[in-house]
C-alpha atoms as a printed R data frame, in Angstrom:
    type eleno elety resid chain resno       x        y       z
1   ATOM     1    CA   UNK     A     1  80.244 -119.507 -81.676
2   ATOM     2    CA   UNK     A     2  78.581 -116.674 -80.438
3   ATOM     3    CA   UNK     A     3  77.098 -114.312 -83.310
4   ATOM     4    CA   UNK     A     4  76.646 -111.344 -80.765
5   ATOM     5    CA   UNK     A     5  80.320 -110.797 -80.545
6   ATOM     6    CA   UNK     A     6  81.560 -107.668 -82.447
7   ATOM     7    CA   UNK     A     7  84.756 -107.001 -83.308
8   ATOM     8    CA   UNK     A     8  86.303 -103.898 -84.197
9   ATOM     9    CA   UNK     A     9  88.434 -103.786 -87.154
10  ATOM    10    CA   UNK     A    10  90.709 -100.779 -87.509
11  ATOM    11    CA   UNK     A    11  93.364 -100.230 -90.402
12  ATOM    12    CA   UNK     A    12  93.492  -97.787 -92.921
13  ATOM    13    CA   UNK     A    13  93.946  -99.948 -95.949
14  ATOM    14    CA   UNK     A    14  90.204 -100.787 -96.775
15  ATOM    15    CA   UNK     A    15  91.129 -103.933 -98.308
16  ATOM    16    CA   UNK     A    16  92.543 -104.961 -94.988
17  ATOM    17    CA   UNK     A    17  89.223 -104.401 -93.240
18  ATOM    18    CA   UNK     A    18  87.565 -106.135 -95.980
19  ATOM    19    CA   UNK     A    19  89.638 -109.534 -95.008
20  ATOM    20    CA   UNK     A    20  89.335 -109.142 -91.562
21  ATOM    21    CA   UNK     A    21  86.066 -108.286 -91.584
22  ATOM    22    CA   UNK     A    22  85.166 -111.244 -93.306
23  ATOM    23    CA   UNK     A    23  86.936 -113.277 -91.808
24  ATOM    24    CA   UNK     A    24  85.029 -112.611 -88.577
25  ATOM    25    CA   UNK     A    25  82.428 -113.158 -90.170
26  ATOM    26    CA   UNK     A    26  83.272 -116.608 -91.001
27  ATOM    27    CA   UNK     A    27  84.143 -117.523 -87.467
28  ATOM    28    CA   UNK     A    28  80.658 -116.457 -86.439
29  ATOM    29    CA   UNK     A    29  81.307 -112.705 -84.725
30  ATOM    30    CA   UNK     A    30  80.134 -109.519 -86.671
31  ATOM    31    CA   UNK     A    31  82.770 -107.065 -87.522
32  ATOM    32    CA   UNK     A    32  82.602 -102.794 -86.913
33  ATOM    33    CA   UNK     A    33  85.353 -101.228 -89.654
34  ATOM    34    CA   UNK     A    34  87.362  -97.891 -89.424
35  ATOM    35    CA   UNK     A    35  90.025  -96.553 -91.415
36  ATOM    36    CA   UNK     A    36  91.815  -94.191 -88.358
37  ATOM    37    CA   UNK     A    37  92.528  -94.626 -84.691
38  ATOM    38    CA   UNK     A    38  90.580  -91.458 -84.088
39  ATOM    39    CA   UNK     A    39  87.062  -92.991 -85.227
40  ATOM    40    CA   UNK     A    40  88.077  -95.927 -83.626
41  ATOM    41    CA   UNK     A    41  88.645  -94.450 -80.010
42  ATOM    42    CA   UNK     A    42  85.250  -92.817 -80.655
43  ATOM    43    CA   UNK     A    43  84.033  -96.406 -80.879
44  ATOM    44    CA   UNK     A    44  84.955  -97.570 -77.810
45  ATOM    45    CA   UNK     A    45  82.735  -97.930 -75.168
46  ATOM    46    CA   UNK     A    46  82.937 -100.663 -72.232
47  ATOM    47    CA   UNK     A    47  81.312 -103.414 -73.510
48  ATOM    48    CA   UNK     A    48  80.709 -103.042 -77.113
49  ATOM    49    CA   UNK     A    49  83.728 -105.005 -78.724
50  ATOM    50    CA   UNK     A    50  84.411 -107.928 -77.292
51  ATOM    51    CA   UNK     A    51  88.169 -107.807 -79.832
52  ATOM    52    CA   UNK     A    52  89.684 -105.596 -81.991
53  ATOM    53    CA   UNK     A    53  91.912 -106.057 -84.412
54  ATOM    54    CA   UNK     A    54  94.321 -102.717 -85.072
55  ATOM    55    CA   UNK     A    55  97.053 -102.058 -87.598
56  ATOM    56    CA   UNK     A    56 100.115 -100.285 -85.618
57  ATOM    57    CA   UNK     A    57 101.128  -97.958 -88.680
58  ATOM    58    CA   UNK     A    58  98.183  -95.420 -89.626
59  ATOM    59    CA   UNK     A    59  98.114  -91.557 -90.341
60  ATOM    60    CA   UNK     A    60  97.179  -90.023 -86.636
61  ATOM    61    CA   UNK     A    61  96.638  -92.022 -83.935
62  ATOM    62    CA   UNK     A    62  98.547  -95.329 -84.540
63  ATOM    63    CA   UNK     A    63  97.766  -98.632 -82.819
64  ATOM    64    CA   UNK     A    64  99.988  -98.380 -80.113
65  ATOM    65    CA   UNK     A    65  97.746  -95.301 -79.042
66  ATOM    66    CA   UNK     A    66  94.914  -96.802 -79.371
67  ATOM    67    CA   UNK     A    67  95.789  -99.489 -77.709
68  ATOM    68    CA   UNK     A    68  96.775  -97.328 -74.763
69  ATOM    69    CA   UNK     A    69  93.024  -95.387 -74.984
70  ATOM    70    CA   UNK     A    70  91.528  -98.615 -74.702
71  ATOM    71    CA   UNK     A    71  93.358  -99.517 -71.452
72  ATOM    72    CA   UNK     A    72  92.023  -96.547 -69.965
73  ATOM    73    CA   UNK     A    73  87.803  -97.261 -71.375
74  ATOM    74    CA   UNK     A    74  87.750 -101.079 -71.628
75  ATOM    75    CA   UNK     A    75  91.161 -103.008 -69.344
76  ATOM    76    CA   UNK     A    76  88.941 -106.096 -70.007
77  ATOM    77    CA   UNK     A    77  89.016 -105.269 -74.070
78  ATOM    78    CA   UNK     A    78  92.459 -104.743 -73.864
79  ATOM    79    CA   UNK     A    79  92.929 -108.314 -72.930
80  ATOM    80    CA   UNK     A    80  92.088 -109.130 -76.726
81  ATOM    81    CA   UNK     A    81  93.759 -106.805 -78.943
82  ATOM    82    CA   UNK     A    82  95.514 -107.646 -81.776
83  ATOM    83    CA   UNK     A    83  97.962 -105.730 -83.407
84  ATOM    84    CA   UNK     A    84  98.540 -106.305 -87.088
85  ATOM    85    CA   UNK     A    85 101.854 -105.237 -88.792
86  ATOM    86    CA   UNK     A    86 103.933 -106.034 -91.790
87  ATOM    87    CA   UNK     A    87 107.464 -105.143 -89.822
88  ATOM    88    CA   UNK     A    88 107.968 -108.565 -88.056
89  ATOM    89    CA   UNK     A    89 111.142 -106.621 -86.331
90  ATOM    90    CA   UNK     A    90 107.975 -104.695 -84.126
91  ATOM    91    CA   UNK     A    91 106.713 -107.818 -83.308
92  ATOM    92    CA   UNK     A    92 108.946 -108.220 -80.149
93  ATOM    93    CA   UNK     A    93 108.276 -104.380 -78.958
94  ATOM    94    CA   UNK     A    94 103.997 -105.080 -79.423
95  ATOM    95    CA   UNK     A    95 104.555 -108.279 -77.489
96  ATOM    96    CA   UNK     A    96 106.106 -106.733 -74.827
97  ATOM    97    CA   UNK     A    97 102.974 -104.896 -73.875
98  ATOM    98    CA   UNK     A    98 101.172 -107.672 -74.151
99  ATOM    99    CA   UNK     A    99  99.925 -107.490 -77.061
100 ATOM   100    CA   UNK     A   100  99.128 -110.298 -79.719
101 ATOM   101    CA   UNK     A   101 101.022 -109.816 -82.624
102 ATOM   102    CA   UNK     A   102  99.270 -110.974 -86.396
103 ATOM   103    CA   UNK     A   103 101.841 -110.156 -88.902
104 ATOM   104    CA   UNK     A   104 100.657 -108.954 -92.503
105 ATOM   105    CA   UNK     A   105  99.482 -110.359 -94.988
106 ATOM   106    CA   UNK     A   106  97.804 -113.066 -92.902
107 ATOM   107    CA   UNK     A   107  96.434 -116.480 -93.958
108 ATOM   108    CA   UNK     A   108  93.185 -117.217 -93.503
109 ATOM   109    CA   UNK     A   109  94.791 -120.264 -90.669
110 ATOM   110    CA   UNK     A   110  96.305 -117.616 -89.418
111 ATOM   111    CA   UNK     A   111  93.219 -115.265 -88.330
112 ATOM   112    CA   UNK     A   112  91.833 -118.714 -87.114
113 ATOM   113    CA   UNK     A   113  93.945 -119.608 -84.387
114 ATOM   114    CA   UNK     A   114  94.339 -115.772 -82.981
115 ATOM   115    CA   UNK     A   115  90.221 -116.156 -83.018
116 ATOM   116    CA   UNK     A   116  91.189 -119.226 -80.750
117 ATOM   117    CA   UNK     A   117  93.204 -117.763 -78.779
118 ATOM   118    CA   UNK     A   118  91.131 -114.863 -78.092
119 ATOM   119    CA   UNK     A   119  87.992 -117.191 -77.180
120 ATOM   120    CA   UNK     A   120  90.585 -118.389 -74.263
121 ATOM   121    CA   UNK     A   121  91.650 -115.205 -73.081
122 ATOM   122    CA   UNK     A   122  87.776 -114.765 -72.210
């Protein structure tokens, strides 16, 4: 696996980031925390990220936002971003948008397969 590939991690439960984070870290990329979607769309600049992994639900800017910001910087980024939610009845409305769904809390099996599927998407 490639070690130059940074994710961005954005939730605003540190704990959360924590997990992801090292869970990227596990599957060989290097992880960029945030607690708010308003650091996060400071964050994104073509190229940088090659994922990012976004809880919907945050004070301010929520992930469907960002998600929405980051069509307009990065399309290609877009094309591997994960929403994360504990509401599985949003899970049809994020998928609709095309958006990969990872439903909270996650098992660590879990985060391994949507790194899978995000290495196809590529």
């Amino acid at each position: 696996m490639n070690t130059q590939k940074r994710i961005l991690i954005i939730d605003d439960d540190p704990h959360v980031l924590e997990v992801i984070r090292l869970f990227s870290e596990i599957f060989g990329y290097a992880g960029d925390t945030v607690l708010t979607g308003n650091e996060a769309i400071k964050m994104i600049i073509p190229g940088k990220h090659w994922a990012i992994f976004c809880d919907l639900k945050m004070p301010g800017i929520n992930g469907i936002e960002v998600f929405e910001e980051v069509l307009k910087i990065d399309n290609d980024l877009s094309k591997r971003f994960v929403m994360t939610s504990g509401a599985i009845f949003e899970a049809d409305m994020i998928t609709e948008k095309g958006v990969m769904f990872l439903r909270k809390p996650f098992l660590f099996e879990e985060i391994r397969s949507t790194f899978k599927i995000l290495e196809e998407c590529t």
